[in-house]
MARPA-343627 format. One record per residue: residue in one letter; x, y, z of N, C-alpha, C, O, CB in turn. Coordinates in pm, whole numbers, plus 50000, padded with zeros to 5 digits. Atoms other than C-alpha are relative to their C-alpha. Glycine has a CB too. Layout:
! residues N
AXYZXYZXYZXYZXYZ/...
This chain:
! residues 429
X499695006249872466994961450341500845009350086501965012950047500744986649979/X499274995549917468074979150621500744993350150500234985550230499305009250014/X499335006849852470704971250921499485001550114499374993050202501255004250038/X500655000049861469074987951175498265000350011497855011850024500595013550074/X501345001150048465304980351137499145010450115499765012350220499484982449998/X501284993049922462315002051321499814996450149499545004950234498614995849929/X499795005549859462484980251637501125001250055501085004350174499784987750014/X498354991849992466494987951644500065009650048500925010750135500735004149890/X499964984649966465705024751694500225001150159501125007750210498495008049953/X499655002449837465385016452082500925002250044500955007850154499984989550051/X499015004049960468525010952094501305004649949502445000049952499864989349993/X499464988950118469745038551870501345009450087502475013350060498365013149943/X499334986649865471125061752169500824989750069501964993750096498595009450143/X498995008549919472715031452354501134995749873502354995949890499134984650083/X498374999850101475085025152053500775007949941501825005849881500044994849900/X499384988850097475715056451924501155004650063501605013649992499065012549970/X498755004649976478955054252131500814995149932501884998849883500024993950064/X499005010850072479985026651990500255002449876501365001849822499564986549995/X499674997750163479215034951640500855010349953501415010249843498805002949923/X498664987150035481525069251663501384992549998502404996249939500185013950143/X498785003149977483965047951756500394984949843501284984149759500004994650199/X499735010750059483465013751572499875006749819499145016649833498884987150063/X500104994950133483475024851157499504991049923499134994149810501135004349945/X500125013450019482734988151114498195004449895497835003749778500034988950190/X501064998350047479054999751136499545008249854498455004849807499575004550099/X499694987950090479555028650840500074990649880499504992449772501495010250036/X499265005650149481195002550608498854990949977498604989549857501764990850003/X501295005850011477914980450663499115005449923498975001449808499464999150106/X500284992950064475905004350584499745003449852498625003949799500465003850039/X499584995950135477355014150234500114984749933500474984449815501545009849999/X500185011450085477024975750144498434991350011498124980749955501254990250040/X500925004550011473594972350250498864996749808497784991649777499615008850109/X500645002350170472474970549848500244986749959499344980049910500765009849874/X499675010950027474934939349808500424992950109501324985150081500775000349913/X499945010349934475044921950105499864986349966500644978850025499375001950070/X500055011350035474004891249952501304993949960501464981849974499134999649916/X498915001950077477384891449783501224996850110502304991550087500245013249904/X498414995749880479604898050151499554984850110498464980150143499825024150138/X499875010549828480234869650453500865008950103501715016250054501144981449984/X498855000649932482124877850718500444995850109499664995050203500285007550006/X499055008649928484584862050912500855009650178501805017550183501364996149849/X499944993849891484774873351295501234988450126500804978050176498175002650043/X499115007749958488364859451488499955008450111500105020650117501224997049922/X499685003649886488344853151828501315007150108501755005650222500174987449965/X498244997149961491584868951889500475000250187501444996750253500445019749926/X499864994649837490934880452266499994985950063500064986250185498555011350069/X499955015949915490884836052346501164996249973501474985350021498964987249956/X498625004749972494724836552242500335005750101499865015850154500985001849906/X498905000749873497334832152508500605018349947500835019849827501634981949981/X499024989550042499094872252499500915003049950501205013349888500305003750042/X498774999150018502144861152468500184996149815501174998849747500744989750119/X499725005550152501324844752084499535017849943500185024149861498664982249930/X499714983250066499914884352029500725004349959500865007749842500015009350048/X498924991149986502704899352131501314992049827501924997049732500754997450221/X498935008650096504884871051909499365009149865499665021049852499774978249993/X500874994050132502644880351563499655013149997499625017849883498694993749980/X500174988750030501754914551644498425003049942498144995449849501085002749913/X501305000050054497984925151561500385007149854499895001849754498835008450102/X500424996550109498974949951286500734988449909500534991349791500285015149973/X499285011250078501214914851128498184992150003497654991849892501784989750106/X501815006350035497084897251165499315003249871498874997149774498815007050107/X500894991650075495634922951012500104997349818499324994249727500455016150047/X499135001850113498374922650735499774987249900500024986449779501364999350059/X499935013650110497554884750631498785000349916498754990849838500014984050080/X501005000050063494234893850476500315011849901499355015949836498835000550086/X499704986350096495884924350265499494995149874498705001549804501715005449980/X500035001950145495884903749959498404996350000497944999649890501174987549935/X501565002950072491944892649952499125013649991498225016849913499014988050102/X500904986150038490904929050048500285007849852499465011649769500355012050122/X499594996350162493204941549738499134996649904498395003349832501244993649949/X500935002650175491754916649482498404999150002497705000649902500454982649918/X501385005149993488294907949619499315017650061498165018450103499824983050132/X500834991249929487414942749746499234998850143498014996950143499165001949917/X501095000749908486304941950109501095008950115501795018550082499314981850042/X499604991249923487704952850456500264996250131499474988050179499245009049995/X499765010349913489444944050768499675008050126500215018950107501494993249990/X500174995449928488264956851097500554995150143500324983150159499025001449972/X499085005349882490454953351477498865006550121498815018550149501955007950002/X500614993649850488154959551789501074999850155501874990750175498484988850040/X498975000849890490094967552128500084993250094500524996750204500155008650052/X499565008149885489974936652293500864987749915501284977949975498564994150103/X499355009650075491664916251998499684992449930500294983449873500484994550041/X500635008950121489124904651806500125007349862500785017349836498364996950028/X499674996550156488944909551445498664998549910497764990949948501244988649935/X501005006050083486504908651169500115006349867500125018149835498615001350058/X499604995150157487104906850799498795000149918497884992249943501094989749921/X501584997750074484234916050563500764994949888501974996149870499055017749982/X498815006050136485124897550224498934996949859497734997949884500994980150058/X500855001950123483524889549839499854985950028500824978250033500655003949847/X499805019350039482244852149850500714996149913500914984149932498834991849948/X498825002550130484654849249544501124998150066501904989050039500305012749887/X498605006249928487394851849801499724988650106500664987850185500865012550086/X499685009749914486444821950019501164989650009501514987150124499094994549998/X498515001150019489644805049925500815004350058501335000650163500405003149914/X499034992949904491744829849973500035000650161500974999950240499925012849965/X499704999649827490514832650329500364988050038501434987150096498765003850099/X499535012549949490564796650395501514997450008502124993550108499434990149923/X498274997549946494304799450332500385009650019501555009949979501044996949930/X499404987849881494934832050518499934989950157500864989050238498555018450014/X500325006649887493444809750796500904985649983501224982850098498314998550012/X498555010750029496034780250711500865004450070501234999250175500724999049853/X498774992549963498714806250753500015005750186501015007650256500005014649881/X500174993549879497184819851095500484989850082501454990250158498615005150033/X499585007749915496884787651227501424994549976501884989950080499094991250011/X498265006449988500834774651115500265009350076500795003550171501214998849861/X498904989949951502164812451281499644998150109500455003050189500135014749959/X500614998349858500014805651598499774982050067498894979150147498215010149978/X500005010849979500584768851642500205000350140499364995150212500774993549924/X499215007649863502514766651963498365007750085497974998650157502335008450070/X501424994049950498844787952108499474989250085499414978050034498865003849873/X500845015349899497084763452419499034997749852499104987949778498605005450213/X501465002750066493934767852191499904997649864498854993349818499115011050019/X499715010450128495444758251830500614989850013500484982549915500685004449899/X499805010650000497244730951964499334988849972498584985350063500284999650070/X500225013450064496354697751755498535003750010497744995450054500614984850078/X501264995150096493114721651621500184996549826501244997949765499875018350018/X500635001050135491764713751272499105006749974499055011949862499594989749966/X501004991950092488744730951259500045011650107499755010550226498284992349959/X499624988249915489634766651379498125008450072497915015750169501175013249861/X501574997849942485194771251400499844991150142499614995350255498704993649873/X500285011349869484914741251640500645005250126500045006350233500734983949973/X499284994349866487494755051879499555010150017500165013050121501385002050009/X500234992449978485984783751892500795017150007500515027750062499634994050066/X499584990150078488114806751746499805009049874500555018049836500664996849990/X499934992650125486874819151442498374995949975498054984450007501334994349874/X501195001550009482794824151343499555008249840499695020249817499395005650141/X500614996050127481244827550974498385007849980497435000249999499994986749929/X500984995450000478364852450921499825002449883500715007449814499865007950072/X500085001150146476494849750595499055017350006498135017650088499014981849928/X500484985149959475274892850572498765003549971498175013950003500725010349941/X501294999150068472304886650403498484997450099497295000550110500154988349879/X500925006649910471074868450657500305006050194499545010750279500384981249966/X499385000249880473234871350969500675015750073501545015250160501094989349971/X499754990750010473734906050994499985011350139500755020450169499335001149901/X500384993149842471984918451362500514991050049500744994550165498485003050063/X498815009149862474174886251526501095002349981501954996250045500184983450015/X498444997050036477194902051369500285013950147501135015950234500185008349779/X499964982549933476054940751532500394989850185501444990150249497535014449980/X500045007349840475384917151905501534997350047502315002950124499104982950000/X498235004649994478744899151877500805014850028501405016350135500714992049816/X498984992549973480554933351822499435007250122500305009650206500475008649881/X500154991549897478464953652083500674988850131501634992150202498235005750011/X499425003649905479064926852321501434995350052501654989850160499424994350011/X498415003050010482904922052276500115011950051500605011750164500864996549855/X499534981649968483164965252310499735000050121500615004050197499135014349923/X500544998349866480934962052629500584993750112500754998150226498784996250002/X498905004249926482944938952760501015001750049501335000250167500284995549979/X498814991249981485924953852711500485013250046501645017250056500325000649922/X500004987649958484774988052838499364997350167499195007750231499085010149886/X500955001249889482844971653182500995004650094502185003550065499294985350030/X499424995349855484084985653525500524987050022499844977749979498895005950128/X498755007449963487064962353651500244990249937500444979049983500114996050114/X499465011950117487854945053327501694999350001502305009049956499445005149818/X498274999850025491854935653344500105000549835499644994149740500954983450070/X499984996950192492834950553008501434989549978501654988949857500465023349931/X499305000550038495764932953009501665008349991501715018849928499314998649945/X499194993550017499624941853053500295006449874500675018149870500704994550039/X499844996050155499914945152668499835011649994500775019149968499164994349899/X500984990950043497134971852647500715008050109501325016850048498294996550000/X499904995149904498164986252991501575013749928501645026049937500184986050131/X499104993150041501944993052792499775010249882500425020049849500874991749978/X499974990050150500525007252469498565000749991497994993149912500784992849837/X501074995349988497175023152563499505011049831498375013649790500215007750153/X500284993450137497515043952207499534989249880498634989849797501435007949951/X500025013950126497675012651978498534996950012498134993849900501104982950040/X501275004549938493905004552145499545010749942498545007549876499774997750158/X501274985550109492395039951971500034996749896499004994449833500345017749974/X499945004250156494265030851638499304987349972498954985149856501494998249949/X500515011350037492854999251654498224999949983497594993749898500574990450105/X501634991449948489115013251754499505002549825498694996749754500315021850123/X500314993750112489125031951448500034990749857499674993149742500945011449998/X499935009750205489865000751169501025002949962501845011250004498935004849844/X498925000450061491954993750953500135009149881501035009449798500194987749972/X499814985250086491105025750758499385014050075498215017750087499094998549841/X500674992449924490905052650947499355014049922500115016049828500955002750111/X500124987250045489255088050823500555013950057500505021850152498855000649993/X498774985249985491375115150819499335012849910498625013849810501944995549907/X500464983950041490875152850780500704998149875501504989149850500585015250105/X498744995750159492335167750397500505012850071500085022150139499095005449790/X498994990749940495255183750459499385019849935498855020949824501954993049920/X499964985950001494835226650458501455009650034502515008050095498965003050100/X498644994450022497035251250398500295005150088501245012350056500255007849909/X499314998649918497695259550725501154990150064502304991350105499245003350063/X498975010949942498445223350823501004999649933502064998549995499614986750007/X498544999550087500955224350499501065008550054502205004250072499815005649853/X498854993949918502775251550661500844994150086502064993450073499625008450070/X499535005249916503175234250957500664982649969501454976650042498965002350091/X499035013650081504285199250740501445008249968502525002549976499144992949810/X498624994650089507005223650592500905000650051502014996050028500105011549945/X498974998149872508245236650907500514988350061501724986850078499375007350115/X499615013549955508515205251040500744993849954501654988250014499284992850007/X498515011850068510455186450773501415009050015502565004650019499824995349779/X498514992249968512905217650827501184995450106502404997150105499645013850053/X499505005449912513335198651150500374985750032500984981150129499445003750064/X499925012849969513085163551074500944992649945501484994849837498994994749979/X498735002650148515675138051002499894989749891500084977549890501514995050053/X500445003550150514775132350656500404983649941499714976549867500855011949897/X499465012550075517125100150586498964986750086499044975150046502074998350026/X501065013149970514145077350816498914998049907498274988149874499255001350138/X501375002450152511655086750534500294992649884499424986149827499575014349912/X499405001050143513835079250235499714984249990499914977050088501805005349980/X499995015050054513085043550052500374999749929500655010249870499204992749975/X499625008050108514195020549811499314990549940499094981150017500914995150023/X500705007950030512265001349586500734991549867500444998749772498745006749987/X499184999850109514584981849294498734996449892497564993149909501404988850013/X500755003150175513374977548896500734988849992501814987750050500315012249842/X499325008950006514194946848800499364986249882498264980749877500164997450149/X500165007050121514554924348481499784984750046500624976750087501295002349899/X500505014849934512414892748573499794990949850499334999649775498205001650110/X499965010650089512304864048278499644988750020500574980650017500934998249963/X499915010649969510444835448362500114995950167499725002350265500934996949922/X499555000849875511584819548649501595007650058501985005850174499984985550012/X498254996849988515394835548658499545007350111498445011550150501095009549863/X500234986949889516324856348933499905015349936500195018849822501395000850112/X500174985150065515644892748891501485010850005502355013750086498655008250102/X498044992350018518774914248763499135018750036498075023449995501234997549719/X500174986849953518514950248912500945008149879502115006549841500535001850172/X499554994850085518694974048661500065016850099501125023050105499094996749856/X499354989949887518325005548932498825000250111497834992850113500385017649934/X500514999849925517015017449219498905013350041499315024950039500904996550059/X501024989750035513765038449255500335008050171500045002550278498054992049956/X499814990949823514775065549593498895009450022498715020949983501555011850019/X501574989249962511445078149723500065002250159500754996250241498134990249960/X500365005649914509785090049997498824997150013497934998949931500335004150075/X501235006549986507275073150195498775009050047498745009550170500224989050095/X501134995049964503905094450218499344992550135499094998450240499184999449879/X500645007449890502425069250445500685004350160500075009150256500244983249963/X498944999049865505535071350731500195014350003500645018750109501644991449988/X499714985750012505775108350629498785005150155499005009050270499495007149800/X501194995349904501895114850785500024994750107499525000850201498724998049961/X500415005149856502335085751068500985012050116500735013450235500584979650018/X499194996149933505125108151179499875016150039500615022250116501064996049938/X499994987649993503865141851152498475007550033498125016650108500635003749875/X501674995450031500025146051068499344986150010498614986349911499635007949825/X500565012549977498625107751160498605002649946498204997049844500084995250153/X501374999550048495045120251135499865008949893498865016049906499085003750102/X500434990950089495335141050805500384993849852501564994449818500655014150033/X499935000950143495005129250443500895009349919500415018849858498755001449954/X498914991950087498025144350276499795002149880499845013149825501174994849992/X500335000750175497185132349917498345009549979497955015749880499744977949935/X501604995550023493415144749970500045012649890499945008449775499195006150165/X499804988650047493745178649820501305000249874502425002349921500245008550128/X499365001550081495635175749488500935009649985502135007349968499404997849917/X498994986050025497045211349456500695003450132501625011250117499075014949951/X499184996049874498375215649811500974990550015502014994350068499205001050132/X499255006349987499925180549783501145000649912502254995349926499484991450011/X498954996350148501695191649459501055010950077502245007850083498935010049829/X498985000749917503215217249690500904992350137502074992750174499795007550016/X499445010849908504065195449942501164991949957502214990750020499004990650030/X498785005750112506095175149653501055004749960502094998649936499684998149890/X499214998350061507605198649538501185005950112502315008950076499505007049890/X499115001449868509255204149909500804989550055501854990450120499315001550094/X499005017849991510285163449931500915006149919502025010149956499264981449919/X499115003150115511465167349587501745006950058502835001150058499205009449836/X498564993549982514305194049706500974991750113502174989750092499775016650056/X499905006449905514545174150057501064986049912502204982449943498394997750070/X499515013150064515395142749817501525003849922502664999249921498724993849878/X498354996750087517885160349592500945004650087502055000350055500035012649877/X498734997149888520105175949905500514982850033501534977049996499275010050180/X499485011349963520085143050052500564991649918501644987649962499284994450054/X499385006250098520905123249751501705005649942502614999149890498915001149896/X499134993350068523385147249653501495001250130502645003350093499145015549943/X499134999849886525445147250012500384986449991501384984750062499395004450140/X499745010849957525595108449968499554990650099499934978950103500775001650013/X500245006749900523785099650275499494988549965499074985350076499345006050079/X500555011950039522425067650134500924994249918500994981949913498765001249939/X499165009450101524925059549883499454997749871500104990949792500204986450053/X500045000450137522985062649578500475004349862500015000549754499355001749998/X499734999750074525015078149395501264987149947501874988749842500045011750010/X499215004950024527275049449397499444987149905500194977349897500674999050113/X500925006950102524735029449141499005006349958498565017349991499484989150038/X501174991450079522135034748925498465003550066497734993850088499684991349865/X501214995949933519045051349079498775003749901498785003449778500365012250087/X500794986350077515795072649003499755005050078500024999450185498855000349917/X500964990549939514015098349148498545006949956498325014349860500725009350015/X501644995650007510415106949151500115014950066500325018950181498784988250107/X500184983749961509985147649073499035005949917498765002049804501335009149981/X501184992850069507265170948985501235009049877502395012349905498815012750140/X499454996050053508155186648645500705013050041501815016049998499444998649922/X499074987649939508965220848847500615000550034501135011650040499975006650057/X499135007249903511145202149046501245003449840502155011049873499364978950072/X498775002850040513675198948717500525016049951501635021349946499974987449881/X499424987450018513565231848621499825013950062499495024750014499835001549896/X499504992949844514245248348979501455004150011502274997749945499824988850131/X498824999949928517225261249127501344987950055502564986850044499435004850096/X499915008149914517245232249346500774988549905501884983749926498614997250071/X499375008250098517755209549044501675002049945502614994349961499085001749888/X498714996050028520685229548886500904996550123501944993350065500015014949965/X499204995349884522625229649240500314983749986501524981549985499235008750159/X499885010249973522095189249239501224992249838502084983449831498334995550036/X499085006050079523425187448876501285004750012502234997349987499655000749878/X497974999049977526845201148936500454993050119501664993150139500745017950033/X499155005249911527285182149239499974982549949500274972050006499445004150167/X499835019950058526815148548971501114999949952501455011849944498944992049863/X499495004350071529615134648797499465004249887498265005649909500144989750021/X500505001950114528995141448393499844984149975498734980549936500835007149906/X500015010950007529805105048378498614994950039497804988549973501004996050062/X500935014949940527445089948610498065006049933497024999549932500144998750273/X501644994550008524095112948499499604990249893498394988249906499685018349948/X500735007750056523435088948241499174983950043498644976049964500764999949914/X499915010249913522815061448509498795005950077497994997250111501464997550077/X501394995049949519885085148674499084996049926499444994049810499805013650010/X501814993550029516095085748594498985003050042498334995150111499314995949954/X500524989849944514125111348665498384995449956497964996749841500695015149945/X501405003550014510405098448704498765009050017498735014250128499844990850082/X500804987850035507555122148623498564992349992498424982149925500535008649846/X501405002849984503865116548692499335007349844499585017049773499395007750164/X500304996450093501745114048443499085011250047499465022050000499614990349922/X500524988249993499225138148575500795012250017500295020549943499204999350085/X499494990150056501515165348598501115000549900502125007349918500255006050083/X499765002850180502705157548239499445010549927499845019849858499234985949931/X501014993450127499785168848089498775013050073497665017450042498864983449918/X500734984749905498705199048355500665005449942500125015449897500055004750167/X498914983950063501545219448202500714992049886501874990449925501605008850143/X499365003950084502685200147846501165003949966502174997349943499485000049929/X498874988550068504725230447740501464998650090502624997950049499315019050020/X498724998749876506795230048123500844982549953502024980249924499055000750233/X499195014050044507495191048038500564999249925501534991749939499584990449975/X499275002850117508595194147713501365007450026502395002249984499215004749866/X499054992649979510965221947833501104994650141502324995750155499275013650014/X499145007049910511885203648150501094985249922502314985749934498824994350122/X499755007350070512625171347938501094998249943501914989149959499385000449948/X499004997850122514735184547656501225005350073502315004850016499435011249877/X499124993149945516715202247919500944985050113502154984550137499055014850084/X499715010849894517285170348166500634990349898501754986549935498574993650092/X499085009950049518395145447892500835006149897501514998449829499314987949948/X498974998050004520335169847755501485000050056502524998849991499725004849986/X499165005349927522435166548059500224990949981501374990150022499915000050089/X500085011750001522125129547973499394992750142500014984050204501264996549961/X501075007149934519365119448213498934991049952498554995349844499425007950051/X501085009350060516715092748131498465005750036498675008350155500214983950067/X500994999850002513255101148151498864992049977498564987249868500075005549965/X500745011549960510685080348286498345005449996498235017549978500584994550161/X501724995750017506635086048274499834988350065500164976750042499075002249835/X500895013449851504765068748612498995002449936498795007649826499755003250210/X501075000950010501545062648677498864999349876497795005149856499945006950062/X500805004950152500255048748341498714986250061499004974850101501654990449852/X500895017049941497075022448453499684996749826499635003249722497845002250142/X500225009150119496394998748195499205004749878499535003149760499344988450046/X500994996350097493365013948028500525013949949500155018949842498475000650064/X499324983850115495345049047936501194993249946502175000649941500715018750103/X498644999350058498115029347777500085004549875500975012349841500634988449999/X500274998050108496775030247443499385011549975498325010749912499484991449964/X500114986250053496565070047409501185004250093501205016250118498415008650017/X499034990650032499915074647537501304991449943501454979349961500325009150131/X499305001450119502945074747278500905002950026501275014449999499735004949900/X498584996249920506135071947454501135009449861501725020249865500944980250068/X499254993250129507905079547097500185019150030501095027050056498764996349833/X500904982750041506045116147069500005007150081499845019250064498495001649971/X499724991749898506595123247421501444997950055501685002050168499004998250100/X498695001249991510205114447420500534994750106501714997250127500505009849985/X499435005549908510605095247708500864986849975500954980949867499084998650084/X498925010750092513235067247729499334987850089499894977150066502185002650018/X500225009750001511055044347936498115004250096497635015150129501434990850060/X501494991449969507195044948073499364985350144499854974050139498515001549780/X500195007049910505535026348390498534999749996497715008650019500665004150114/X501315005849975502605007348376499584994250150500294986350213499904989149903/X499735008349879500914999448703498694989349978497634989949917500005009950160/X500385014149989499894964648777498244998750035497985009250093501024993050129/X501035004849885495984951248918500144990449943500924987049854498535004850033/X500455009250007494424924748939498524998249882497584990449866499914998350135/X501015002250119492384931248648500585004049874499885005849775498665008050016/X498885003550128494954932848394499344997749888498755003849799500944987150016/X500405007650138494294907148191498524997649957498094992849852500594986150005/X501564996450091490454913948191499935007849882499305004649782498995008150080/X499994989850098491374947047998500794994649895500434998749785500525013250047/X498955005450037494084929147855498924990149838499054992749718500884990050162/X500975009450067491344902147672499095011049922498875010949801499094989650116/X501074990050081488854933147611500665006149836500145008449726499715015750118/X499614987350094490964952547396500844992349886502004996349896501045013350088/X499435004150118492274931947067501505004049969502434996449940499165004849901/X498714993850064495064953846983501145008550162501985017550167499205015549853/X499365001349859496354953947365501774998649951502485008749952499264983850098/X499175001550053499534936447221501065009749910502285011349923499534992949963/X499524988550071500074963646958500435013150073501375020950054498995003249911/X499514988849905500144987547203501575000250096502455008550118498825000150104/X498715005849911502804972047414501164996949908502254997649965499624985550084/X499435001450076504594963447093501045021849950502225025349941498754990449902/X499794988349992504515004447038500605007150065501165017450028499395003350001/X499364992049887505705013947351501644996849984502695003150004499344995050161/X498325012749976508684985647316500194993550122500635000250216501675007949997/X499925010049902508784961147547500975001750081500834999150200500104988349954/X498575003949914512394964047660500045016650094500885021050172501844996449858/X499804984149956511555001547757498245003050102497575012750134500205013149804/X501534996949919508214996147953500244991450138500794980650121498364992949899/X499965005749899508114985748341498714998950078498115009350105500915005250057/X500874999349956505324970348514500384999450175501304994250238499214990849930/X499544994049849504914984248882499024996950074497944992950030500265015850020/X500935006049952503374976949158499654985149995498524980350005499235006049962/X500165013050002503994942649133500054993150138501024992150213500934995049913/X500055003549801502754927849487499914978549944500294970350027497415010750138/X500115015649967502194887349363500504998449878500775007149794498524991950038/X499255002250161503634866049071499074997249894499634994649787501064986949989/X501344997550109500524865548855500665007949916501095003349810498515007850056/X499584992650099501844898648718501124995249920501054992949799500265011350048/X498565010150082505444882448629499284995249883499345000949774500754983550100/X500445014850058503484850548482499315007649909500225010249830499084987550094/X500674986450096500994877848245501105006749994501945002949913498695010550062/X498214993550128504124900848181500634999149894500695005549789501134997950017/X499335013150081506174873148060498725000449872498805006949768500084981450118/X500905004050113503244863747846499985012249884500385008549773498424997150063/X500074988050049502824899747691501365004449939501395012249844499515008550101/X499074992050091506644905447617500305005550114501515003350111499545009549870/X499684985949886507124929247921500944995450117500354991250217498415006350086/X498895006749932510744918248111499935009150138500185003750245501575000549907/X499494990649891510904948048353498785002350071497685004750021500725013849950/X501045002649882509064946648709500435008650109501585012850112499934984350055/X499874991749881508764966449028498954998250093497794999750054500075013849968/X500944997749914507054963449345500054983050148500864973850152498385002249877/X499285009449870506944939049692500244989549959501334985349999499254996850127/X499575007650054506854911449503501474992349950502024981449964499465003149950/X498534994050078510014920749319501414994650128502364986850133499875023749982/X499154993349917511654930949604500244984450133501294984050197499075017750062/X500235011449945510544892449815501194993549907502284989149944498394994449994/X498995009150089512454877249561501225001950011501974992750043499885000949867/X498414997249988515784897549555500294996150165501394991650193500465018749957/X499475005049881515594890649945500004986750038500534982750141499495005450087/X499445014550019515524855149875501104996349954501724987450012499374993349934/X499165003450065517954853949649501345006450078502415000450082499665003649863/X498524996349914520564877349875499744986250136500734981350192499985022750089/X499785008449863519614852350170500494990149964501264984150039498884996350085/X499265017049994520484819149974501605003549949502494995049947499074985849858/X498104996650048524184843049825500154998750148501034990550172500735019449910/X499375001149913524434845750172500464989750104501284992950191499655006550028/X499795015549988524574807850280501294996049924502384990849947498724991449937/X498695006550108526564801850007501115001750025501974992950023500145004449869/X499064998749974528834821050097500334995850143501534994650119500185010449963/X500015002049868529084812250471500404985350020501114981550113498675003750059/X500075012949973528624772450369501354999749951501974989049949498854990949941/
């Protein structure tokens, strides 16, 4: 089955505009095999009042469908007059139905959700089954673009103030980006020489979840953000693309991270932290310079987090970085473990003092496959393994079940800002 059929061709040269621009068409395309499997859901957006826009924000829209593209696999697309259209697994119809709950409670006071129930009837929101409905999907979007591009269309003050936001939006909610080259790396390098570094820096806490209890912060993970790194420097260039250029790139944060950490500008040394560094990173210069400006005391309160892929690119440099770092009395941490490599690696044998599993949503499929799952997790030690990437409480609720107390990720992090907002009542009432 194809999207654009033999009689389509006509009309090949009049869209091929649109299609450079729209990506929508591209992602079609690449699901023409299982269409039967996709709906999608096309919102109205350009029939709200501006002012509820402006309130919610399109990329906050976009944002409420994160979690069905995550677990259900699909994809959210923004055209530049404010409509929307989410491509989704029939498995998530649910989920959307309450994304669309949530739209309509944040957009209530709206003329056109006022004392709405069925957000189809009002004419806000339209279901296309792909199998079937597929050339009234292409119509709909050409004629929304055409619209929005006709000679003396009022775009709107909105659009008028932030004429850039209208390209990013053009392009989807994934845009394609060049892989970074080693010229552009140069020019990343030079640049962070100039930039000021403490807007990149994050915090993400670890944190001992049990059940329902609140979560006790055991430390704080100080990264930076790749994402805000490129919006700020290289927008259109895939940083991670290229594995070996991004490894230098890392190992340029990494030093960036240890000055700053080490001057105090954040205050981490005044609790327990980690840091995420390439193994060259510990046994650098850069490193030595950061350990004499620690306390002996407090270094046992660090941990120094190490990817597993460059673990096992250079075994020999890890083992030597390692033995040398918790000799200082540093902790040593091993990331990026996914579920299905847990059971071939052997925290014991590689001497780390704790190891990071990250989270999906297919867990406990592998979890069921594998019999001796348990044993594994038993091996590692429970009290020394952290699952990451924890975005909903599923993982908690499976965790818990498994033995596994220690958590990380937005999830995590929702919670401790609940729990500081009701200390902070408390204290106030």
């Amino acid at each position: 089955m194809f999207l654009f059929s033999k009689n389509q061709s006509a009309d090949k040269n009049k869209k091929a505009e649109l299609k450079k621009d729209v990506i929508i068409y591209d992602y079609l395309t690449k699901l023409e095999d299982n269409l039967g499997k996709y709906k999608a859901l096309y919102l109205y957006g350009h029939k709200l009042n501006g002012n509820s826009l402006r309130l919610l924000s399109r990329q906050a829209l976009l944002k409420i469908f994160e979690n069905v593209i995550s677990k259900f696999k699909g994809e959210v697309f923004a055209l530049p007059n404010d409509d929307m259209i989410v491509v989704y697994n029939k498995e998530a119809q649910e989920e959307v139905w309450a994304c669309l709950i949530k739209i309509r409670y944040m957009l209530h006071d709206d003329p056109l959700m006022k004392d709405a129930f069925d957000l189809e009837q009002i004419g806000f929101i339209k279901y296309f089954d792909l199998n079937e409905g597929t050339k009234e999907l292409h119509d709909t979007i050409d004629a929304a673009i055409s619209d929005y591009r006709s000679p003396g269309r009022s775009l709107g003050e909105d659009y008028k103030a932030k004429p850039a936001l209208s390209h990013e939006m053009v392009m989807g909610a994934r845009k394609i980006r060049q892989e970074l080259t080693t010229g552009m790396l140069a020019k990343v390098q030079k640049a962070l020489a100039m930039t000021d570094f403490s807007s990149l820096i994050r915090r993400q806490s670890v944190c001992a979840v049990i059940g329902k209890s609140s979560p006790q912060v055991l430390f704080d993970e100080v990264f930076v953000s790749i994402a805000d790194l490129r919006d700020m420097l290289m927008p259109d260039v895939d940083l991670t693309a290229n594995p070996w250029l991004f490894l230098h790139l890392a190992g340029t944060l990494d030093k960036r991270v240890l000055v700053h950490v080490s001057k105090h500008d954040d205050g981490a040394l005044t609790r327990n932290f980690s840091l995420n560094l390439n193994v060259s990173t510990i046994l650098s210069d850069d490193f030595l310079l950061f350990d004499e400006n620690i306390n002996a005391s407090m270094r046992s309160s660090v941990v120094l987090e190490l990817q597993l892929v460059d673990i096992f690119s250079d075994i020999k440099a890890f083992m030597l970085a390692k033995t040398f770092a918790q000799y200082r009395g540093y902790k040593i941490c091993i990331d990026g473990i996914t579920v299905d490599k847990l059971k071939y690696i052997n925290r014991t044998n590689l001497g780390a003092d704790l190891i990071k599993i990250i989270w999906h949503p297919s867990f406990m499929e592998i979890v069921n496959e594998d019999k001796h799952f348990v044993d594994y997790v038993n091996r590692a030690e429970r009290a020394k393994m952290i699952l990451c990437r924890v975005d909903d409480p599923a993982a908690v609720e499976i965790g818990n079940s498994l033995g596994i107390n220690l958590y990380q990720g937005r999830y995590i992090q929702r919670l401790l800002a609940k729990q500081s907002k009701k200390t902070f009542f408390s204290i106030r009432g």
